[in-house]
C-alpha positions in Angstrom: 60.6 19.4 34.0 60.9 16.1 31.9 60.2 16.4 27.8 58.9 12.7 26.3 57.7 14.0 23.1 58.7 17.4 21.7 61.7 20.0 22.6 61.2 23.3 21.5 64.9 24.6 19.9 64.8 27.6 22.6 64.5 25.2 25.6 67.1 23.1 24.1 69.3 26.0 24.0 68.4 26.6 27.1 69.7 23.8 28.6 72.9 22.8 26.9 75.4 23.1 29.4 73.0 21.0 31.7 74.7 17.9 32.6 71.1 15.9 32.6 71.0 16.6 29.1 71.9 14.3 26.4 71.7 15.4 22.5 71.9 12.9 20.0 72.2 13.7 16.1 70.5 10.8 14.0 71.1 12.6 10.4 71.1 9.5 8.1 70.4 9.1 3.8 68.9 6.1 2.8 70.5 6.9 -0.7 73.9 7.8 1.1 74.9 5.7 4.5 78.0 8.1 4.5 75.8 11.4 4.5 74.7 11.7 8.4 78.1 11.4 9.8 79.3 13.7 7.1 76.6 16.1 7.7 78.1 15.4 11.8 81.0 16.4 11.5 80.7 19.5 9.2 78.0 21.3 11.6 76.2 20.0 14.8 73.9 21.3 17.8 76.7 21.6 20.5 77.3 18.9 22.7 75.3 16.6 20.3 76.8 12.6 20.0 76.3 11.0 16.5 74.0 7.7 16.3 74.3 6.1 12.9 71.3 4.1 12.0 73.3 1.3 10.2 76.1 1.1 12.7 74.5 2.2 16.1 70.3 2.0 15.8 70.1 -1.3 13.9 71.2 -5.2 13.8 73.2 -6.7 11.0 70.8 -8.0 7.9 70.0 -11.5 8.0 67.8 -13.5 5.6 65.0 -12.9 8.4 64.8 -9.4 8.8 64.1 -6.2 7.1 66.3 -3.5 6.0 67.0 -2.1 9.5 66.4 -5.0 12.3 66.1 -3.6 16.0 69.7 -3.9 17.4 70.0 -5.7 20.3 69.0 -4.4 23.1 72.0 -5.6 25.4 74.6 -3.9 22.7 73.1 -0.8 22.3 72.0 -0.4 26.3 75.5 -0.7 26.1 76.2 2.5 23.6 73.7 4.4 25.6 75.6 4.4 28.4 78.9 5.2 26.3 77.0 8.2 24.9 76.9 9.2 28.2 72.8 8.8 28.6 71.8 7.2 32.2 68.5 6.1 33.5 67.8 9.9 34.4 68.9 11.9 31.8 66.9 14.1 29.5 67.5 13.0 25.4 67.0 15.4 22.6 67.3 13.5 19.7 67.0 15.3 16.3 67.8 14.7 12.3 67.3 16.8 9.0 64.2 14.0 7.7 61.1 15.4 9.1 62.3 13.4 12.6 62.0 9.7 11.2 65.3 9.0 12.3 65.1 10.8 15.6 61.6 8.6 16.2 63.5 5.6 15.5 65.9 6.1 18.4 63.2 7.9 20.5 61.0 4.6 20.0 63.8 2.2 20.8 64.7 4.3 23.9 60.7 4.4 25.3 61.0 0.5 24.6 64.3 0.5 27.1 62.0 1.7 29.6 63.8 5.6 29.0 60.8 8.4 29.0 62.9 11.1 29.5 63.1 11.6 25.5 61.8 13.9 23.0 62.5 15.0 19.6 64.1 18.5 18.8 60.8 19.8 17.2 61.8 20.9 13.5 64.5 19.1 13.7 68.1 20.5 13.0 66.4 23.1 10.1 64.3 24.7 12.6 67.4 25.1 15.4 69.6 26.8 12.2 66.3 28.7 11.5 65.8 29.9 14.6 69.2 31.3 15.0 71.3 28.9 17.2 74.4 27.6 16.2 76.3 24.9 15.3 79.7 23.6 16.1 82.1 20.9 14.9 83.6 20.4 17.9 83.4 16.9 19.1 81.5 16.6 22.7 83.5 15.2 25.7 81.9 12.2 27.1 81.4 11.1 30.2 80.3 7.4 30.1 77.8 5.9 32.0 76.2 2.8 33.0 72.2 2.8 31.3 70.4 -0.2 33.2 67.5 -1.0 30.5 63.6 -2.1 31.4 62.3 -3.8 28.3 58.5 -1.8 27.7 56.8 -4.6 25.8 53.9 -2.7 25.8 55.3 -0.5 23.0 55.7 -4.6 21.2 53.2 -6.8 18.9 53.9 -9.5 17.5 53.2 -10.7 13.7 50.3 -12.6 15.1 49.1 -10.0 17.5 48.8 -7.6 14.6 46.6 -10.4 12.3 44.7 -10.9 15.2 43.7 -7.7 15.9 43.4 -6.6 12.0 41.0 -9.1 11.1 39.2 -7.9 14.5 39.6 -4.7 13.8 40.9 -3.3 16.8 43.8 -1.7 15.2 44.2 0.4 12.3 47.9 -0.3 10.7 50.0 2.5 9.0 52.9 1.7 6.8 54.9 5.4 7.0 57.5 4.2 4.8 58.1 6.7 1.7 56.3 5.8 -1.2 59.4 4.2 -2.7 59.7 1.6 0.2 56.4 1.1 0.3 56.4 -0.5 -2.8 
């Protein structure tokens, strides 16, 4: 069985030792770039990778782009495959921020063409609440090759989004926190 949208923690325990199975810790602050990989490293689901969404989930700043540009796509098909995820494994990806971090990977992996990913429901709270452990054991890797199929149906462009707001065919959400919304 595949999961593309939510894990429950049981199944993920469930399936730790499974080879296919590819868990990826995207614990980030906005307030603190430091604090994911600190939070890593001091307590982890087991076999879990760390994505950092600076350094791994996002392109340098330019005078063009926003806070956190896509990264590009050849570089971090790239880290994929160092992560160890190929074309048919199953990713968990989870945080400690109600998932917006795990959605940002779990997005930019559905846009690669990769369905086979879903987001630890409850995130890494949930897991600890539910009794499973964690570990600060680094996993061992074996790296892979991750052939990417760009999905630009998950894509609109700036004009694509006018155009369909002043036809109203689309109803745009900002889900930024209040404090970035402004």
């Amino acid at each position: 069985m595949t999961y593309t949208t939510l894990v429950s923690p049981a199944t993920l325990d469930q399936n730790l030792n499974n080879p296919k199975w590819v868990i990826v810790d995207c614990r980030f602050s906005l307030a603190n770039i430091d604090a994911g990989g600190y939070a890593y490293r001091h307590g982890h689901i087991p076999h879990a990778r760390y994505a950092h969404l600076n350094k791994d989930l996002s392109s340098p700043i330019t005078a063009f782009t926003g806070r956190h540009p896509l990264p590009d796509f050849t570089l971090l098909a790239k880290k994929l495959g160092a992560w160890g995820i190929a074309n048919d494994s199953q990713v968990v990806v989870y945080d400690d921020a109600g998932g917006a971090f795990a959605a940002r990977l779990w997005w930019l992996l559905r846009s690669l063409g990769h369905d086979n990913v879903a987001v630890l429901n409850g995130g890494i709270q949930h897991w600890q609440k539910q009794g499973f452990s964690l570990t600060t054991t680094l996993p061992t890797i074996q790296s892979t090759t991750f052939r990417p199929y760009l999905n630009t149906d998950h894509w609109l462009n700036a004009s694509q989004v006018q155009n369909s707001l002043a036809e109203k065919t689309i109803c745009l959400i900002d889900a930024r926190t209040p404090e970035r919304y402004r």
